[in-house]
N, CA and C atoms as an extended XYZ file, in Angstrom:
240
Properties=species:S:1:pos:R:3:atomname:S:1:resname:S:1:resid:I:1 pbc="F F F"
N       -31.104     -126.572      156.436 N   UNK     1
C       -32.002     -126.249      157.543 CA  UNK     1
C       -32.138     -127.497      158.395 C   UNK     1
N       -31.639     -127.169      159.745 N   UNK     2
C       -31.962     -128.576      160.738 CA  UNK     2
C       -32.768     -128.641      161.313 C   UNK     2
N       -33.650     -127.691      161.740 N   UNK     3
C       -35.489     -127.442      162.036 CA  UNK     3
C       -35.596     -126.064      162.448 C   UNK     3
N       -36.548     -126.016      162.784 N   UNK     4
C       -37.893     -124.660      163.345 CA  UNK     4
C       -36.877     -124.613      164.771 C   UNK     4
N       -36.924     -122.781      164.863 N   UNK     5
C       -36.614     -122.234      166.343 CA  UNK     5
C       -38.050     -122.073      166.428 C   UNK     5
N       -38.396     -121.041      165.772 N   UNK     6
C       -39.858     -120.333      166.401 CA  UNK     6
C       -40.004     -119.193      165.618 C   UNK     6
N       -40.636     -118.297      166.061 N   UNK     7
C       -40.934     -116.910      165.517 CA  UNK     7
C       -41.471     -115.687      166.069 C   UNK     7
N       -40.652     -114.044      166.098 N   UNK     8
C       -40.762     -112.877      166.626 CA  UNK     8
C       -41.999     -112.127      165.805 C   UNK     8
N       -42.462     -111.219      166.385 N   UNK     9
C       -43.731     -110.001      165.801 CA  UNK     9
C       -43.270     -108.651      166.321 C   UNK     9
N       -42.912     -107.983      165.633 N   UNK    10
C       -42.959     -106.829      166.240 CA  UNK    10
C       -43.799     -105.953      165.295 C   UNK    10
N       -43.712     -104.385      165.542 N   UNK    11
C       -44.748     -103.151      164.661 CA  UNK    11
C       -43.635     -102.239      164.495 C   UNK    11
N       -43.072     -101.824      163.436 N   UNK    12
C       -42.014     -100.438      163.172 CA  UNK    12
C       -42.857      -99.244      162.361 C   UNK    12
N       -42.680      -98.252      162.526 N   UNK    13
C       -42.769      -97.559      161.355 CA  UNK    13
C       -42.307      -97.333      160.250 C   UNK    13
N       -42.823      -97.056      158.893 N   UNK    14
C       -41.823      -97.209      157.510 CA  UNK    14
C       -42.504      -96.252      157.051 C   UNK    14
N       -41.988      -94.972      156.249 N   UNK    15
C       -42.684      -93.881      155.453 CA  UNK    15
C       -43.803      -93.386      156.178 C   UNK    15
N       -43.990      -93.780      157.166 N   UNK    16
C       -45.735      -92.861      157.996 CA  UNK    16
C       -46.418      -93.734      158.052 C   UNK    16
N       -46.112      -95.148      157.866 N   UNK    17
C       -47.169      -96.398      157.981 CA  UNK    17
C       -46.014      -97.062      159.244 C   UNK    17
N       -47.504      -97.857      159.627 N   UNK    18
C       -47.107      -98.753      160.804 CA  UNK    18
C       -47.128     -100.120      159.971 C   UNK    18
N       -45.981     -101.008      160.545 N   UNK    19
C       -46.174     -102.119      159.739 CA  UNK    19
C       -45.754     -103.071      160.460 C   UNK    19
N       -46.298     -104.373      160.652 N   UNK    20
C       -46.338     -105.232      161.122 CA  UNK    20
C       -44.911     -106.562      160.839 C   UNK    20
N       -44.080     -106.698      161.279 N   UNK    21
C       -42.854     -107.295      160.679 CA  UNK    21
C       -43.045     -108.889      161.822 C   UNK    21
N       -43.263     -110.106      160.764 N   UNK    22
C       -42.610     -111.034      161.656 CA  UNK    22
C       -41.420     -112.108      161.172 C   UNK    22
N       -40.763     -112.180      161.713 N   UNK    23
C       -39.282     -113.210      161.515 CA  UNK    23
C       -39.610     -114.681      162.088 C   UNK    23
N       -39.073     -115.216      160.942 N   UNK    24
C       -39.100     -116.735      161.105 CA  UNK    24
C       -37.544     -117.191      161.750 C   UNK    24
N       -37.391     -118.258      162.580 N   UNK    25
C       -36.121     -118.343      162.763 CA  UNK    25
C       -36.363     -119.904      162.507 C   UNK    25
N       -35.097     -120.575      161.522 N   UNK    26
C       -34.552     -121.896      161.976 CA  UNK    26
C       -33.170     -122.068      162.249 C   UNK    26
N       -32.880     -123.216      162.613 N   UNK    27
C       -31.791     -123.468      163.349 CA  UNK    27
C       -30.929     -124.019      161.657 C   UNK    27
N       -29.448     -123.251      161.320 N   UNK    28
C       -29.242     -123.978      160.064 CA  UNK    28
C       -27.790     -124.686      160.098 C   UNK    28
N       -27.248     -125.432      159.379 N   UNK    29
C       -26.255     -125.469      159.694 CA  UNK    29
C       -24.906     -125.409      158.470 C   UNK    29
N       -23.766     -124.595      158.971 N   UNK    30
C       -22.712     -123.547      158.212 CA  UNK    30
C       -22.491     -124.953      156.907 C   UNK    30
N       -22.050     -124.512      155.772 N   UNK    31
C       -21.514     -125.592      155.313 CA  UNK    31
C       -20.422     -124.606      154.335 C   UNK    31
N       -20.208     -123.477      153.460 N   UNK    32
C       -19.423     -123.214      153.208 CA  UNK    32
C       -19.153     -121.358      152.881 C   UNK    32
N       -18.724     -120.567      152.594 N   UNK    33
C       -18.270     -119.860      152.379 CA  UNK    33
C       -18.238     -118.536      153.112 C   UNK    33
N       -18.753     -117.279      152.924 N   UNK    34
C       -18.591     -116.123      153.779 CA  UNK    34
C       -20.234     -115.925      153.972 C   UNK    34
N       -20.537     -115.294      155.319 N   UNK    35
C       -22.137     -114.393      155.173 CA  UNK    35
C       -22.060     -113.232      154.199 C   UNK    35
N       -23.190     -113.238      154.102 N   UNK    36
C       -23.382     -112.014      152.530 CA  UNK    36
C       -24.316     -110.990      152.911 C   UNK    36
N       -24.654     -110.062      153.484 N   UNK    37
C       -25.571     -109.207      153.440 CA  UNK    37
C       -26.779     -108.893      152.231 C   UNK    37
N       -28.059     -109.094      152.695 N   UNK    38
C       -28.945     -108.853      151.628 CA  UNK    38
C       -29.915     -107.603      151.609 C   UNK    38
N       -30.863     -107.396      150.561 N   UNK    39
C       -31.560     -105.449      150.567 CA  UNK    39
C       -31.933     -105.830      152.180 C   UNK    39
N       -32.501     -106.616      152.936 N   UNK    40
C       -33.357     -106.225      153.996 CA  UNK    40
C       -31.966     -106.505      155.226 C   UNK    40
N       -30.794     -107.064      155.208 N   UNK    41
C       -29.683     -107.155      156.161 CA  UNK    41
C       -28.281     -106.054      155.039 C   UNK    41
N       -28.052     -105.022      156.508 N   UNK    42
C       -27.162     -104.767      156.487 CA  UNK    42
C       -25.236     -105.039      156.194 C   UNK    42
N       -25.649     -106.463      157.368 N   UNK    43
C       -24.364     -107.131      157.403 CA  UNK    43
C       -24.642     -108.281      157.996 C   UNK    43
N       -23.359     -109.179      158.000 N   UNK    44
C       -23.750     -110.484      158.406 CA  UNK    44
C       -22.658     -111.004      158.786 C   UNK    44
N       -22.244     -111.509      160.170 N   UNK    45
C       -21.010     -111.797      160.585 CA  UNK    45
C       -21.327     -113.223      161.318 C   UNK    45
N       -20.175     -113.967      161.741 N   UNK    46
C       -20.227     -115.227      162.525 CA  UNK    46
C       -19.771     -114.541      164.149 C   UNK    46
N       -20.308     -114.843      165.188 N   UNK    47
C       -20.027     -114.649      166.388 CA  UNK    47
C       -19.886     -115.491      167.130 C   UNK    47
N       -18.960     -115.602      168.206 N   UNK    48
C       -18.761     -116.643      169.382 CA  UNK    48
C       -20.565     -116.484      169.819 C   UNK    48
N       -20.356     -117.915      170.604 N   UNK    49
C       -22.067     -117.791      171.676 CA  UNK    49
C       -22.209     -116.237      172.747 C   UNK    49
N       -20.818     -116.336      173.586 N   UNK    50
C       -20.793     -115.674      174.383 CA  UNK    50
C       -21.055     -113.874      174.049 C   UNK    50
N       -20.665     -113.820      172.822 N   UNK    51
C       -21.211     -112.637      171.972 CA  UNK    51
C       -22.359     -112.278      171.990 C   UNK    51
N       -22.661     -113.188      171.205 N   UNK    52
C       -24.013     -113.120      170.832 CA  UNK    52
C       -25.383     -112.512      171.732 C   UNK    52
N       -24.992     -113.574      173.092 N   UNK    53
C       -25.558     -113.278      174.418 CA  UNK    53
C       -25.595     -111.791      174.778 C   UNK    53
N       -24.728     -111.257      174.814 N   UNK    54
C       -24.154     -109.953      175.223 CA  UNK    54
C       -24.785     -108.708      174.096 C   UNK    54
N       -25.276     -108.840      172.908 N   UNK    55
C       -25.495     -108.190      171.728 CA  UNK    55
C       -27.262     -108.396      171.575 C   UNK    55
N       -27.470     -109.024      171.746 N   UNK    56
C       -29.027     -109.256      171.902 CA  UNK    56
C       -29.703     -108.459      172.839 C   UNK    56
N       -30.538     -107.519      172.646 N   UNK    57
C       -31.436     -106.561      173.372 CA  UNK    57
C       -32.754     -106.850      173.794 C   UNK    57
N       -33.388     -107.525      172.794 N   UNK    58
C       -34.677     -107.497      172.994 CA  UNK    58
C       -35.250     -109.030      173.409 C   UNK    58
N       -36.095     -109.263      174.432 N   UNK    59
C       -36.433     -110.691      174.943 CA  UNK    59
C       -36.982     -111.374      173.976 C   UNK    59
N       -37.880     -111.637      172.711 N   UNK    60
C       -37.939     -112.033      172.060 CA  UNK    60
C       -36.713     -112.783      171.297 C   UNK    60
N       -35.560     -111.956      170.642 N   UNK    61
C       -34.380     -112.702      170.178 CA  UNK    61
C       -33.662     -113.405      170.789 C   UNK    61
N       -33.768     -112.863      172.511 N   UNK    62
C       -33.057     -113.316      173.522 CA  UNK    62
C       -33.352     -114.870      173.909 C   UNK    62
N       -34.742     -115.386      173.334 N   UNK    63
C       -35.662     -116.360      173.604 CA  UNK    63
C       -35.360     -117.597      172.298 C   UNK    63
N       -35.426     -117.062      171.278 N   UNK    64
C       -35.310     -117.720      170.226 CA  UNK    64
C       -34.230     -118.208      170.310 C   UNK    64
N       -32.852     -117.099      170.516 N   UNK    65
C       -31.085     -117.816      170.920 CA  UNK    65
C       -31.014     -119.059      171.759 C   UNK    65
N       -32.170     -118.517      173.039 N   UNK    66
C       -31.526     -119.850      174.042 CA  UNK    66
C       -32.006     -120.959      173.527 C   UNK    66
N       -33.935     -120.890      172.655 N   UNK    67
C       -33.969     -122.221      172.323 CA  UNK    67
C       -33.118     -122.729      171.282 C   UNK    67
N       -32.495     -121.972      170.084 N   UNK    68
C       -31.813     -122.449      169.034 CA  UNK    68
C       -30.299     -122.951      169.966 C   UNK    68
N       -29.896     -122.347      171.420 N   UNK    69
C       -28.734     -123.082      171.714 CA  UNK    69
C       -29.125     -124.456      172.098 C   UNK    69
N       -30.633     -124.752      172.614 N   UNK    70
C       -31.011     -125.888      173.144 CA  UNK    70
C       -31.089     -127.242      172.194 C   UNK    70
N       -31.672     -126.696      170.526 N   UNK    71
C       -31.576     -127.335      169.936 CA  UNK    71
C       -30.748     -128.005      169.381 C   UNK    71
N       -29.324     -126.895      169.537 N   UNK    72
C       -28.216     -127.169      168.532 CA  UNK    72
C       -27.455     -128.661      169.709 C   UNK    72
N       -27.899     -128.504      170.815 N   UNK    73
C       -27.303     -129.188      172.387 CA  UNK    73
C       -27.572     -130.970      171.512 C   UNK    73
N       -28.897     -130.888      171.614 N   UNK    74
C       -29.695     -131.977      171.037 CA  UNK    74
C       -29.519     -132.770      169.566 C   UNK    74
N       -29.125     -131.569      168.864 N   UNK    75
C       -28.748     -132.044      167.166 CA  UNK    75
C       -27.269     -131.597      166.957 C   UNK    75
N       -26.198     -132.036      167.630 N   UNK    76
C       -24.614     -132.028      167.108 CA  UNK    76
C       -24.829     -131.841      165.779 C   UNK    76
N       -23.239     -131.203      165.633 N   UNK    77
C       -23.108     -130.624      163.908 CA  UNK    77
C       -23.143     -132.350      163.618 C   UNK    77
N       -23.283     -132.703      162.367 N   UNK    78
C       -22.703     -133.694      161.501 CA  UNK    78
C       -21.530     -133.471      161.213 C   UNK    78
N       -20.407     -134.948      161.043 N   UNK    79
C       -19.196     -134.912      160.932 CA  UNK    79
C       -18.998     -134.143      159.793 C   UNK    79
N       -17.992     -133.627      159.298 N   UNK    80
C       -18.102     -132.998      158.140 CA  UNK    80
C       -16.756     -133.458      157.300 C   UNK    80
């Protein structure tokens, strides 16, 4: 973990309840093997930036991306 993006709130419904969901985002950085999908993610893939941009719907995620691109601007990968 290379720091804090920020964090989304939204409200979904689940079984007839309303429920309150919020996501933490940090900025992390890759070091080895494949993404893995877990019970609460479907799937998990690596995407170009320009993707990413294009796949994002909602202004909230849309917000968190640009600051996590701002951060990543500021904190270069480490040599590896």
């Amino acid at each position: 973990i290379r720091d804090y993006i920020g964090e989304v709130s939204y409200w979904y419904v689940r079984k007839g309840q309303k429920v309150k969901k919020r996501v933490v985002y940090y900025l992390m950085e890759y070091l080895e093997g494949e993404p893995q999908p877990s019970w609460e993610v479907q799937d998990a893939k690596f995407f170009p930036v320009e993707v990413v941009e294009k796949l994002l719907e909602y202004k909230g995620d849309k917000q968190v991306f640009k600051k996590a691109l701002e951060l990543f601007k500021l904190q270069p990968l480490s040599p590896g």
